[in-house]
N, CA, C, O and CB atoms as a CASP TS submission, in Angstrom:
PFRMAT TS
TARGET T0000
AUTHOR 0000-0000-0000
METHOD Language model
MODEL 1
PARENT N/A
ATOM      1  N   UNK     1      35.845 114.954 -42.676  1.00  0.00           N
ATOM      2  CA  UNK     1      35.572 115.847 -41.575  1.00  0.00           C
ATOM      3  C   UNK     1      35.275 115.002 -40.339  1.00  0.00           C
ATOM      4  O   UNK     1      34.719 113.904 -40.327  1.00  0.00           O
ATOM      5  CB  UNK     1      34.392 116.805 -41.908  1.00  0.00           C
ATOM      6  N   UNK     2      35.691 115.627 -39.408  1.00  0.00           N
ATOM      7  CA  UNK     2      35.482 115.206 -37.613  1.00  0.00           C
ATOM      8  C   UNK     2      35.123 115.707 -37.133  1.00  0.00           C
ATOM      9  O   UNK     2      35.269 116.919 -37.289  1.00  0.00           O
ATOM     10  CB  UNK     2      36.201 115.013 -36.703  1.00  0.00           C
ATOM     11  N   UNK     3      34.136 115.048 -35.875  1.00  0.00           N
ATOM     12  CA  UNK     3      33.598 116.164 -35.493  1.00  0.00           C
ATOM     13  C   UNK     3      33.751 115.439 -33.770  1.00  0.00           C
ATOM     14  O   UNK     3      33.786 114.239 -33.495  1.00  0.00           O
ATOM     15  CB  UNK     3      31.927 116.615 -36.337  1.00  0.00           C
ATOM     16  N   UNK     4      33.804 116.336 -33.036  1.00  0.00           N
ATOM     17  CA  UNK     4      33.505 116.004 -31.034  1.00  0.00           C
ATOM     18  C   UNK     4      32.961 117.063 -30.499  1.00  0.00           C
ATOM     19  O   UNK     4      32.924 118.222 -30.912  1.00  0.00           O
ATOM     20  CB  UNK     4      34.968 115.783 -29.896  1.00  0.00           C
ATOM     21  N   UNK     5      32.318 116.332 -29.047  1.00  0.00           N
ATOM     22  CA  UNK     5      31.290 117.419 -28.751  1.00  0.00           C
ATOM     23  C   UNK     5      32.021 117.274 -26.785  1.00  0.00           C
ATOM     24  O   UNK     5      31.806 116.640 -25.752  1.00  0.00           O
ATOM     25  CB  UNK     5      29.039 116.811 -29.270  1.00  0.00           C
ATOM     26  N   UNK     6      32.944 118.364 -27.335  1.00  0.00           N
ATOM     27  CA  UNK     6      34.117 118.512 -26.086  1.00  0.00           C
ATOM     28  C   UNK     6      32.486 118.697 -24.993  1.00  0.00           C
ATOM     29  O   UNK     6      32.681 117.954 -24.031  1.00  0.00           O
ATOM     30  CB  UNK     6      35.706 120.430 -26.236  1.00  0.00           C
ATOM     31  N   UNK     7      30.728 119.547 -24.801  1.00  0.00           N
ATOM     32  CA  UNK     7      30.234 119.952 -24.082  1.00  0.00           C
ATOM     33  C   UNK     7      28.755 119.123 -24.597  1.00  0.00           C
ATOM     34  O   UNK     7      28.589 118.831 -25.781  1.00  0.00           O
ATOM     35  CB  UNK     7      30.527 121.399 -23.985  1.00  0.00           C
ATOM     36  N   UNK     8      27.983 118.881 -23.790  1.00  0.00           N
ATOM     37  CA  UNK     8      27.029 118.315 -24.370  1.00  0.00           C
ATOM     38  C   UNK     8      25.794 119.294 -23.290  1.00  0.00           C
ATOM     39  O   UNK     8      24.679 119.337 -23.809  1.00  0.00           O
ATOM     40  CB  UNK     8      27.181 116.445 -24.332  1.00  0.00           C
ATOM     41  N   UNK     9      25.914 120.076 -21.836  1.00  0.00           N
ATOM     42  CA  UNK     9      24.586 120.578 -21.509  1.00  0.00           C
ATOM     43  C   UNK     9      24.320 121.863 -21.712  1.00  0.00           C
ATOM     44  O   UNK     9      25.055 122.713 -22.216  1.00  0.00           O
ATOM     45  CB  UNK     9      24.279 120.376 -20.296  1.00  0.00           C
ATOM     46  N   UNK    10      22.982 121.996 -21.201  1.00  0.00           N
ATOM     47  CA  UNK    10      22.878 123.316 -21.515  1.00  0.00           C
ATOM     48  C   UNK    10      23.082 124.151 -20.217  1.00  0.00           C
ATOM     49  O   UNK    10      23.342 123.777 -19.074  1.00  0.00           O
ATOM     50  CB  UNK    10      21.557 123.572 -22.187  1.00  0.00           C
ATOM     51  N   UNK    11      22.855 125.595 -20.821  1.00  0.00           N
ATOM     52  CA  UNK    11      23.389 126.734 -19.421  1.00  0.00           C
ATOM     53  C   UNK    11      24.654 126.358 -18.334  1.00  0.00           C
ATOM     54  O   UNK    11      25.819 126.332 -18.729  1.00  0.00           O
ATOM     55  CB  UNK    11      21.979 126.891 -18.257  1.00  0.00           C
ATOM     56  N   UNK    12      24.372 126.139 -17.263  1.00  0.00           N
ATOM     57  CA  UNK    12      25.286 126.311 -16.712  1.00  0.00           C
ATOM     58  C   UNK    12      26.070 123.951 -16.398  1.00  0.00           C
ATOM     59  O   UNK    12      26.592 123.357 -15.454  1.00  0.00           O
ATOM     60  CB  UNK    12      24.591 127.599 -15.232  1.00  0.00           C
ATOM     61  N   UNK    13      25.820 123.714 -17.244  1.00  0.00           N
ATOM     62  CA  UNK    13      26.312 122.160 -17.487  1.00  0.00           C
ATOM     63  C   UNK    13      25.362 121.221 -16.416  1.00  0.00           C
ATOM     64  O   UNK    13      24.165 121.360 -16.166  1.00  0.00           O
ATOM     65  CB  UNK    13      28.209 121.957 -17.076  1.00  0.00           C
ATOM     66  N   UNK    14      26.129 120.420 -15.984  1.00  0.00           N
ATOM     67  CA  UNK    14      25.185 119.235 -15.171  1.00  0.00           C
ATOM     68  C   UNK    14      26.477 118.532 -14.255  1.00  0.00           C
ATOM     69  O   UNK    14      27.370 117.855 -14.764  1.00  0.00           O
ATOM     70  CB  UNK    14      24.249 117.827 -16.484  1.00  0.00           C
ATOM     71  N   UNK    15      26.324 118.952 -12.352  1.00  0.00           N
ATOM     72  CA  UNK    15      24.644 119.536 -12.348  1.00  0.00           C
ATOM     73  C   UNK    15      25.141 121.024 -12.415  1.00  0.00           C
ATOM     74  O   UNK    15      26.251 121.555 -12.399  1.00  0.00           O
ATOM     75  CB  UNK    15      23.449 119.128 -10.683  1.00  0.00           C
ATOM     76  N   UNK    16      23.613 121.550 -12.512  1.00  0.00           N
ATOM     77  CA  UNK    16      23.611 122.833 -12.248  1.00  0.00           C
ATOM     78  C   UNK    16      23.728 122.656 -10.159  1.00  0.00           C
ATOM     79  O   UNK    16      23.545 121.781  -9.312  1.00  0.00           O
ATOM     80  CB  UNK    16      21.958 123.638 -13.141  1.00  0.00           C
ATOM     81  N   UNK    17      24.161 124.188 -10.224  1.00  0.00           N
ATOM     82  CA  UNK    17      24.477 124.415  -8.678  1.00  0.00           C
ATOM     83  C   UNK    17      23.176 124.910  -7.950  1.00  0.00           C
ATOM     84  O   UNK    17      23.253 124.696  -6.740  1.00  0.00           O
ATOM     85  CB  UNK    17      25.711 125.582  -8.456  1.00  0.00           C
ATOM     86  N   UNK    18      22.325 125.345  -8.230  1.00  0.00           N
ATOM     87  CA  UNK    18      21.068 125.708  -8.056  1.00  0.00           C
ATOM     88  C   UNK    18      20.206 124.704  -8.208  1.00  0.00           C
ATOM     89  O   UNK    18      19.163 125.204  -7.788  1.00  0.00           O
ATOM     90  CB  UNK    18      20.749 126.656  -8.795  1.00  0.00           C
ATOM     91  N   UNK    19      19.986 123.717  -8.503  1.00  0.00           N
ATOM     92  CA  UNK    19      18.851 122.165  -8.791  1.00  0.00           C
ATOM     93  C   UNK    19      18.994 121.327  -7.864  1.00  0.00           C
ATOM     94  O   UNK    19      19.978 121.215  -7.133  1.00  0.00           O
ATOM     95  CB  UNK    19      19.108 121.147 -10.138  1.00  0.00           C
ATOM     96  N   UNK    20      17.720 120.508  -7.847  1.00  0.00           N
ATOM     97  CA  UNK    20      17.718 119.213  -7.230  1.00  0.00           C
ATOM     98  C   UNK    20      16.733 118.231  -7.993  1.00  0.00           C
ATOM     99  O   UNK    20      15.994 117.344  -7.566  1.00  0.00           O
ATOM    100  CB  UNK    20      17.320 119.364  -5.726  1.00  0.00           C
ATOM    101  N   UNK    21      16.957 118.650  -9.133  1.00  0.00           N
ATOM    102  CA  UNK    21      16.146 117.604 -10.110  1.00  0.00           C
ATOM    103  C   UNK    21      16.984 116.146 -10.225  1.00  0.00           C
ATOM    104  O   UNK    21      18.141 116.204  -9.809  1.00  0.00           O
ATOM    105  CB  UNK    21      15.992 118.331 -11.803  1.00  0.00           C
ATOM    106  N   UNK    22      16.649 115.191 -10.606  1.00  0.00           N
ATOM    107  CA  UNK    22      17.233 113.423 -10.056  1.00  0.00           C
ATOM    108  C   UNK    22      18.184 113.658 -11.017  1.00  0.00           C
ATOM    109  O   UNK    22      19.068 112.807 -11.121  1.00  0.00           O
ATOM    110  CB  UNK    22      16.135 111.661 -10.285  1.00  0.00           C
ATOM    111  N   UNK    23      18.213 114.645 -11.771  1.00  0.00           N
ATOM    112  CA  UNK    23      19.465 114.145 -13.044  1.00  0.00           C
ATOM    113  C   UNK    23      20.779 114.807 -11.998  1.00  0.00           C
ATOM    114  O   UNK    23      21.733 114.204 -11.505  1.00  0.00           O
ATOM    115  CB  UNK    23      19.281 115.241 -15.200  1.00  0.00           C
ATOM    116  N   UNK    24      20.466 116.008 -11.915  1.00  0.00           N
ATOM    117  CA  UNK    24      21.208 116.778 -11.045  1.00  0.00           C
ATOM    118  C   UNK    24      21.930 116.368  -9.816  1.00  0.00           C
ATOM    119  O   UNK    24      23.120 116.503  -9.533  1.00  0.00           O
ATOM    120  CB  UNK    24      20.480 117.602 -10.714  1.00  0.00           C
ATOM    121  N   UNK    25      20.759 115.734  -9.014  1.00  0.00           N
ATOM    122  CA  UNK    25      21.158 114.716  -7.873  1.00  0.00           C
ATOM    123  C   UNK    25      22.304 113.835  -8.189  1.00  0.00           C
ATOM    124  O   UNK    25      23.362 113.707  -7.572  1.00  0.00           O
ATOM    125  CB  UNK    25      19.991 113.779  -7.530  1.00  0.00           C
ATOM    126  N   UNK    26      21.765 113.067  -9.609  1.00  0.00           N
ATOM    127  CA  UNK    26      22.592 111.495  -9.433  1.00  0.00           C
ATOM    128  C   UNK    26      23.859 111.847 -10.113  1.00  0.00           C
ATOM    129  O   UNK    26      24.789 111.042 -10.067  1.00  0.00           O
ATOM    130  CB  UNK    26      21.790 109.953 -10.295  1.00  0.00           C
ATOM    131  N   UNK    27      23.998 113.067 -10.792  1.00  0.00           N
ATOM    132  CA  UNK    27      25.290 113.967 -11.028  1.00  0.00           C
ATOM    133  C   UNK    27      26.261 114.439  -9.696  1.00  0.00           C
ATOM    134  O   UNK    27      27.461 114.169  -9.737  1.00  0.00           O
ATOM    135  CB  UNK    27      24.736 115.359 -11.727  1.00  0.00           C
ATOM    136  N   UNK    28      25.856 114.943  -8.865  1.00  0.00           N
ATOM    137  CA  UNK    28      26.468 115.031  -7.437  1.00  0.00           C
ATOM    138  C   UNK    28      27.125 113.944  -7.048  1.00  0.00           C
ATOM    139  O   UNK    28      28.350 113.946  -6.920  1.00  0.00           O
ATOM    140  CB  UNK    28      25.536 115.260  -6.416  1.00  0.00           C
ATOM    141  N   UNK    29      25.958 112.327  -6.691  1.00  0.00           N
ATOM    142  CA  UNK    29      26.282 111.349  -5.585  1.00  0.00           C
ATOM    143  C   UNK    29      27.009 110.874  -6.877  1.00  0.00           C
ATOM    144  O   UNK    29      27.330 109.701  -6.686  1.00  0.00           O
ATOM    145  CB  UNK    29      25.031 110.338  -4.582  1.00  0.00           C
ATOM    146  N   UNK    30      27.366 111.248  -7.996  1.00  0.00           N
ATOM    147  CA  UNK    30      28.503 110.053  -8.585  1.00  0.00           C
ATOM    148  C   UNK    30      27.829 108.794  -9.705  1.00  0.00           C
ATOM    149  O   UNK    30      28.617 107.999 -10.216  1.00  0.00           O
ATOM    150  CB  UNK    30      29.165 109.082  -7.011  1.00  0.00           C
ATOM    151  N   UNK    31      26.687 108.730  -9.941  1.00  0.00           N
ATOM    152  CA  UNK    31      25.562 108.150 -10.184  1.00  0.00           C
ATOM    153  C   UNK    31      25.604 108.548 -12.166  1.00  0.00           C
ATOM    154  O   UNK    31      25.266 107.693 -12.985  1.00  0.00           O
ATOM    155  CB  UNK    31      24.172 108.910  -9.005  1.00  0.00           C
ATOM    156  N   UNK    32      25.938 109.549 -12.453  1.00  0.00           N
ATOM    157  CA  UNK    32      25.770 109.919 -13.411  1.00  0.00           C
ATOM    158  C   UNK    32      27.221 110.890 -13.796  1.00  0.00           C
ATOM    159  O   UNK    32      27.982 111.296 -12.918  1.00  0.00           O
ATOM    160  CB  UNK    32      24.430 110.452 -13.337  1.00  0.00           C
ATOM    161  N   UNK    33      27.400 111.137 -15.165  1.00  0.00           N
ATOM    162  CA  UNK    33      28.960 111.821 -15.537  1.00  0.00           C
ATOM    163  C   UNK    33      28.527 113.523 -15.361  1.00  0.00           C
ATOM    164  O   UNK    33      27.691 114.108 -16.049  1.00  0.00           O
ATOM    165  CB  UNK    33      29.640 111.356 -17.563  1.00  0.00           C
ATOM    166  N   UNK    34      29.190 114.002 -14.459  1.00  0.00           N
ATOM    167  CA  UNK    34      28.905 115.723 -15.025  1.00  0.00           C
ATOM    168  C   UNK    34      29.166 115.816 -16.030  1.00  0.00           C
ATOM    169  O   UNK    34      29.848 115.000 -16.650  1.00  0.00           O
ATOM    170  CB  UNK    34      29.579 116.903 -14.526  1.00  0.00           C
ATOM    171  N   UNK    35      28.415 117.444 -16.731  1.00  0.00           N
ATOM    172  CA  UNK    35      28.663 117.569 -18.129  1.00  0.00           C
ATOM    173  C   UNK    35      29.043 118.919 -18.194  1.00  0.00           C
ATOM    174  O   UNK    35      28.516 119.792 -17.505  1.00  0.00           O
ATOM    175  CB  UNK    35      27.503 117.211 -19.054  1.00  0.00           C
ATOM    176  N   UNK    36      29.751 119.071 -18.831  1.00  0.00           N
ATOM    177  CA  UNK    36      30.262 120.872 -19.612  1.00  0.00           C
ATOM    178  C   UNK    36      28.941 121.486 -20.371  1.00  0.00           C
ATOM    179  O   UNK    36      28.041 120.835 -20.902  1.00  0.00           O
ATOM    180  CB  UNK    36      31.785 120.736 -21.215  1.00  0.00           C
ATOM    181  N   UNK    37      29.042 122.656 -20.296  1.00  0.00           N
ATOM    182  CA  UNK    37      28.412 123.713 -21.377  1.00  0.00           C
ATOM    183  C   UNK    37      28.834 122.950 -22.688  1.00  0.00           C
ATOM    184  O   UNK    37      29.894 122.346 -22.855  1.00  0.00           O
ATOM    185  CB  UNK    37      29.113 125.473 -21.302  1.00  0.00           C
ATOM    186  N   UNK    38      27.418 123.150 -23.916  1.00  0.00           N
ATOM    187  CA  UNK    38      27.652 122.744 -25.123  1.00  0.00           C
ATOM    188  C   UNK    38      28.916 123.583 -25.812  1.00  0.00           C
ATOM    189  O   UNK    38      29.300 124.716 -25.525  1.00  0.00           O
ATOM    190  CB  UNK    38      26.349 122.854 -25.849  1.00  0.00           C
ATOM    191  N   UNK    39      29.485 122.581 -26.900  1.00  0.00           N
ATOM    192  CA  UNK    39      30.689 123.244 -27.671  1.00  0.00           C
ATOM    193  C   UNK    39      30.781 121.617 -28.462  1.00  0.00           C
ATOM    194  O   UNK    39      30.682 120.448 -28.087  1.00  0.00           O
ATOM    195  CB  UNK    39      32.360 123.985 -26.504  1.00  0.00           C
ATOM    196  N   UNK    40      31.048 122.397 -29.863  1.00  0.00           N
ATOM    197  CA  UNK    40      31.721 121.590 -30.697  1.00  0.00           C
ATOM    198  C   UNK    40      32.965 122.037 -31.049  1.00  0.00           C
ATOM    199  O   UNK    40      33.574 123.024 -30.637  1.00  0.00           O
ATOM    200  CB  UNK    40      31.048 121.357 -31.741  1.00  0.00           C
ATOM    201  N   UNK    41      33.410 120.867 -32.188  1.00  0.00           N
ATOM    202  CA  UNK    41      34.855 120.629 -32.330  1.00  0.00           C
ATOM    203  C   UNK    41      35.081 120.050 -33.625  1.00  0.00           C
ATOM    204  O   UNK    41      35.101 118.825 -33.505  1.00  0.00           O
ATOM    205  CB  UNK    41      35.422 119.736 -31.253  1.00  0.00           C
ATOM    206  N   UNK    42      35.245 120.385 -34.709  1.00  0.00           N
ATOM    207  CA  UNK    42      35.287 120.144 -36.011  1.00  0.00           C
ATOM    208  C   UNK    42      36.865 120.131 -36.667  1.00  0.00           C
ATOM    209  O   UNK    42      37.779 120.851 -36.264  1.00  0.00           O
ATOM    210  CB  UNK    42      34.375 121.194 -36.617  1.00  0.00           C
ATOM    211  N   UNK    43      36.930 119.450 -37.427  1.00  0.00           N
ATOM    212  CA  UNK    43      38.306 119.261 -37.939  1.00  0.00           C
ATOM    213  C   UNK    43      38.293 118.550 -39.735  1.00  0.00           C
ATOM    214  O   UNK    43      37.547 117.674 -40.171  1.00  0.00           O
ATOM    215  CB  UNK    43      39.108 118.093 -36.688  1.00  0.00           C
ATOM    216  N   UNK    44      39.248 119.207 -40.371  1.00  0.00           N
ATOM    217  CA  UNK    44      39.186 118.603 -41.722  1.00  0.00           C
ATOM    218  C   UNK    44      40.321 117.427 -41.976  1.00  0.00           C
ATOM    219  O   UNK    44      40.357 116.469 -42.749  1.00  0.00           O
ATOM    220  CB  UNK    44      39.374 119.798 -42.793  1.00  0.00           C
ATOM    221  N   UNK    45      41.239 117.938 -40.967  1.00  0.00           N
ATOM    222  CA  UNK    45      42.761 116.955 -40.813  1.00  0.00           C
ATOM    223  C   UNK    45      42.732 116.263 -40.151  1.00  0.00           C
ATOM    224  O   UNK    45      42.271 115.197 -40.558  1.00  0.00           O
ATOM    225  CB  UNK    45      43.957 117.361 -40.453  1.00  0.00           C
ATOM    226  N   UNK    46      43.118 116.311 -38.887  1.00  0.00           N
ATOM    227  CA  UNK    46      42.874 115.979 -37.648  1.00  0.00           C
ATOM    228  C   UNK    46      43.705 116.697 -36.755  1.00  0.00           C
ATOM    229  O   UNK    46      43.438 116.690 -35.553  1.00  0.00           O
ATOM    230  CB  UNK    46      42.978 114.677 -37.487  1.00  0.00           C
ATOM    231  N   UNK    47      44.822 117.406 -37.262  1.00  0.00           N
ATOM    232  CA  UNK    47      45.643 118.609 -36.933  1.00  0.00           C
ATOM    233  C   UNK    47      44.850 119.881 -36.343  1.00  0.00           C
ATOM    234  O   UNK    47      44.760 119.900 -35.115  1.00  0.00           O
ATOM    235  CB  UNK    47      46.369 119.039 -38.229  1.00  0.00           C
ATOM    236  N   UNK    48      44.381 120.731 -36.910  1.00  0.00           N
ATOM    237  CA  UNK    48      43.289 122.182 -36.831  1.00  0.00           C
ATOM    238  C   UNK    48      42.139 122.000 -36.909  1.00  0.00           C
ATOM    239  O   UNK    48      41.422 121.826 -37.894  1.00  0.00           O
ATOM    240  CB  UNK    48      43.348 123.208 -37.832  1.00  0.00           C
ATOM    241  N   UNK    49      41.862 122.045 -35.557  1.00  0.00           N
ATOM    242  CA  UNK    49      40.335 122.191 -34.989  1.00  0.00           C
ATOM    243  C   UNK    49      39.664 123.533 -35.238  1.00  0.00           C
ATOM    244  O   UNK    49      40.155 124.500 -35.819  1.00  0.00           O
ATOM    245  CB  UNK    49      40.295 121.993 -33.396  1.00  0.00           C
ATOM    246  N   UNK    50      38.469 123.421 -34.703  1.00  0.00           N
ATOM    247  CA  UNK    50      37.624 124.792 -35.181  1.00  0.00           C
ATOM    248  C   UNK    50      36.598 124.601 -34.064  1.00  0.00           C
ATOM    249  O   UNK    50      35.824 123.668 -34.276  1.00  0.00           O
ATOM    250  CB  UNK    50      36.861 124.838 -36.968  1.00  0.00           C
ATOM    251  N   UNK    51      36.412 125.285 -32.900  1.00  0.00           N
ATOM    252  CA  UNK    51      35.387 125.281 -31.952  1.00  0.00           C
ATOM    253  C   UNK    51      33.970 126.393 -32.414  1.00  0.00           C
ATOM    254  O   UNK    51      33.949 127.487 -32.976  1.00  0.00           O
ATOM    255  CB  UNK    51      36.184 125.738 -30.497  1.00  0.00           C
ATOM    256  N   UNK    52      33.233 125.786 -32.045  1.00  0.00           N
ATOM    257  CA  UNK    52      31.706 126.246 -32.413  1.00  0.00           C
ATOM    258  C   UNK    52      30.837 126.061 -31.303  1.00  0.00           C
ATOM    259  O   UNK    52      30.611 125.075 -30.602  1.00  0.00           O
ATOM    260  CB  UNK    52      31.050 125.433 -33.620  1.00  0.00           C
ATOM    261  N   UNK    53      30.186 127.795 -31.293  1.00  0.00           N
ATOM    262  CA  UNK    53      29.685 128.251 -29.607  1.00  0.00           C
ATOM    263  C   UNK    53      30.394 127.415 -28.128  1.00  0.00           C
ATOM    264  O   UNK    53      29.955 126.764 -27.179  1.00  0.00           O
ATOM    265  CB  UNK    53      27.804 127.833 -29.505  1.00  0.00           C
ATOM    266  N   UNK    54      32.135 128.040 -28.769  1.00  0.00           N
ATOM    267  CA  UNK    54      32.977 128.238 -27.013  1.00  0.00           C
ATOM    268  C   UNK    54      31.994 128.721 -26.142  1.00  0.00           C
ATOM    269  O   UNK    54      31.108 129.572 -26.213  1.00  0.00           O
ATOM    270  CB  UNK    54      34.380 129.521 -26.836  1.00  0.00           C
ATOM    271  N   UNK    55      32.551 127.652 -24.996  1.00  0.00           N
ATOM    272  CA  UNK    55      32.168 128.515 -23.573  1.00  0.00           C
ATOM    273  C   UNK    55      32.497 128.798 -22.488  1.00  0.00           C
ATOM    274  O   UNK    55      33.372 127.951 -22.306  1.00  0.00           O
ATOM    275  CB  UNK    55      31.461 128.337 -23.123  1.00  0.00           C
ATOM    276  N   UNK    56      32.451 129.407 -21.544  1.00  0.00           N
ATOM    277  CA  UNK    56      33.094 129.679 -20.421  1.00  0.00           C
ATOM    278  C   UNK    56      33.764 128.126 -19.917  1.00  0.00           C
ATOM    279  O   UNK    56      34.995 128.116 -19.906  1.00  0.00           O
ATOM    280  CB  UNK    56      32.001 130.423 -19.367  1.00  0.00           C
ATOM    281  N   UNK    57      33.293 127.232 -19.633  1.00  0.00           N
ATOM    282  CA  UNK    57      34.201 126.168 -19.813  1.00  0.00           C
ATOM    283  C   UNK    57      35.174 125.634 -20.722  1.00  0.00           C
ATOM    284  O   UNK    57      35.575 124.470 -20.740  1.00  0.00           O
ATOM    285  CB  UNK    57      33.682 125.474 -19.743  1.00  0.00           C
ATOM    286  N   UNK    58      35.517 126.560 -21.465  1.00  0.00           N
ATOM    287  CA  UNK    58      36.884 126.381 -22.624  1.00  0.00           C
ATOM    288  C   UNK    58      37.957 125.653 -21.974  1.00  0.00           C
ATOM    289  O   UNK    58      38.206 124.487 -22.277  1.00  0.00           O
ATOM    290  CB  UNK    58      37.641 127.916 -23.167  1.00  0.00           C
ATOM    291  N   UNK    59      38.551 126.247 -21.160  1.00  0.00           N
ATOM    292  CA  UNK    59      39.855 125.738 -20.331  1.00  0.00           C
ATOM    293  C   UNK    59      39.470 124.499 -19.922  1.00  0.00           C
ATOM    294  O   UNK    59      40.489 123.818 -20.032  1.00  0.00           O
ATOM    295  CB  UNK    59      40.326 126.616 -19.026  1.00  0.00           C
ATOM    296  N   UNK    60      38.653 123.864 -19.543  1.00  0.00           N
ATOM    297  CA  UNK    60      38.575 122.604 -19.093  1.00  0.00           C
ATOM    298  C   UNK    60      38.145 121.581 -20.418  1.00  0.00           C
ATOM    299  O   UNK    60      38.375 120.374 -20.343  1.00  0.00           O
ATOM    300  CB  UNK    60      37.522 122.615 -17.853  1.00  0.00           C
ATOM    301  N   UNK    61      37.501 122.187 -21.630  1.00  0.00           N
ATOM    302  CA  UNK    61      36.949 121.203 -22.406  1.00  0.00           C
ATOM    303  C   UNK    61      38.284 120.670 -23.188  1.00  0.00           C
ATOM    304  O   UNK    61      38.525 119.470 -23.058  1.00  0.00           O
ATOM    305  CB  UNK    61      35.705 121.786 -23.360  1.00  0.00           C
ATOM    306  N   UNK    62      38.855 121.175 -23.703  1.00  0.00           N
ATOM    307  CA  UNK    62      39.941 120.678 -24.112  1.00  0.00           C
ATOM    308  C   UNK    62      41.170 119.920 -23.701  1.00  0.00           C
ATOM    309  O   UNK    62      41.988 119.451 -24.493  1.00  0.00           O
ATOM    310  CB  UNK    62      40.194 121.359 -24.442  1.00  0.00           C
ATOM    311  N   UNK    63      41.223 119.847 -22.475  1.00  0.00           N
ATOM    312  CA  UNK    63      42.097 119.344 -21.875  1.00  0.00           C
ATOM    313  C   UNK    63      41.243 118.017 -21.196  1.00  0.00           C
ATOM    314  O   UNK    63      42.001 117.397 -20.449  1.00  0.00           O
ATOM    315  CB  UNK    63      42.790 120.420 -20.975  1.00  0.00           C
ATOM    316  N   UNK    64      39.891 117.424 -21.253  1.00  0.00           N
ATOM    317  CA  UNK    64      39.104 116.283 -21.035  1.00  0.00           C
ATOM    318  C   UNK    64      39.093 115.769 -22.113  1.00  0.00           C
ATOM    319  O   UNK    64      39.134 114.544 -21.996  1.00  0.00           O
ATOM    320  CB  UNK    64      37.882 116.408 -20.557  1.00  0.00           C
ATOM    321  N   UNK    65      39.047 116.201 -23.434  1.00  0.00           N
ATOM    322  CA  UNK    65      38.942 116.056 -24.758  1.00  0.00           C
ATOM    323  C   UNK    65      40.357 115.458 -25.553  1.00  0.00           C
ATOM    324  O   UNK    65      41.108 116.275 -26.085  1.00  0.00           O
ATOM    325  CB  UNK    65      38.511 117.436 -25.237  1.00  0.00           C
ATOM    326  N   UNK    66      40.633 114.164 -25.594  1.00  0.00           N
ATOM    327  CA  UNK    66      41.854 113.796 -25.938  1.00  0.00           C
ATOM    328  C   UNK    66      42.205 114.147 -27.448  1.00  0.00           C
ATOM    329  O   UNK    66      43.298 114.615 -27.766  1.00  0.00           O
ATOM    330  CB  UNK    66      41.963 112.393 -25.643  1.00  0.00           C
ATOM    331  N   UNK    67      41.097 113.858 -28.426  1.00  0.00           N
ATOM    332  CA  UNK    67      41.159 114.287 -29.526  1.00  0.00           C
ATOM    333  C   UNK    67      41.826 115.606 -29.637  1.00  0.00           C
ATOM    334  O   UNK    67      42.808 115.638 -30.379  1.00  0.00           O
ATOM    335  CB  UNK    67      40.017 114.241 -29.971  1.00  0.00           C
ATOM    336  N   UNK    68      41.468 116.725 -29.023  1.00  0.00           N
ATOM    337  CA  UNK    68      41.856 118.138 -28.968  1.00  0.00           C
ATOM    338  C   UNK    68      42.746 118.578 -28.680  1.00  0.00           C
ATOM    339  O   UNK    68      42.867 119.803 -28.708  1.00  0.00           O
ATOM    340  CB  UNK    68      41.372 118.740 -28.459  1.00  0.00           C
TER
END
């Protein structure tokens, strides 16, 4: 089994559009990687995946996600 984690934040990813906390900040100036809404990605082959708690960032996680 395989596993990737196409999303690693929570609510609305990193940064959020509403914050100015330093994580948030150094996400803006380039300082730090934005992040997607959480989502996993499981596989027994490496062929057919299986996503676990999709999220509104679907369309973008998979297509950042080379494995996928």
């Amino acid at each position: 089994m395989r596993a990737v984690l196409p999303g690693t934040a929570a609510g609305g990813g990193l940064p959020r559009w509403n914050c100015a906390c330093a994580l948030c900040t150094a996400a803006r100036e380039g300082g730090l990687s934005a992040r997607t809404r959480e989502c996993a990605a499981v596989t027994g082959n490496g062929r057919d995946w299986w996503l676990l708690n999709a999220s509104p960032d679907l369309r973008a996680q998979p297509a950042a996600t080379p494995a996928l």
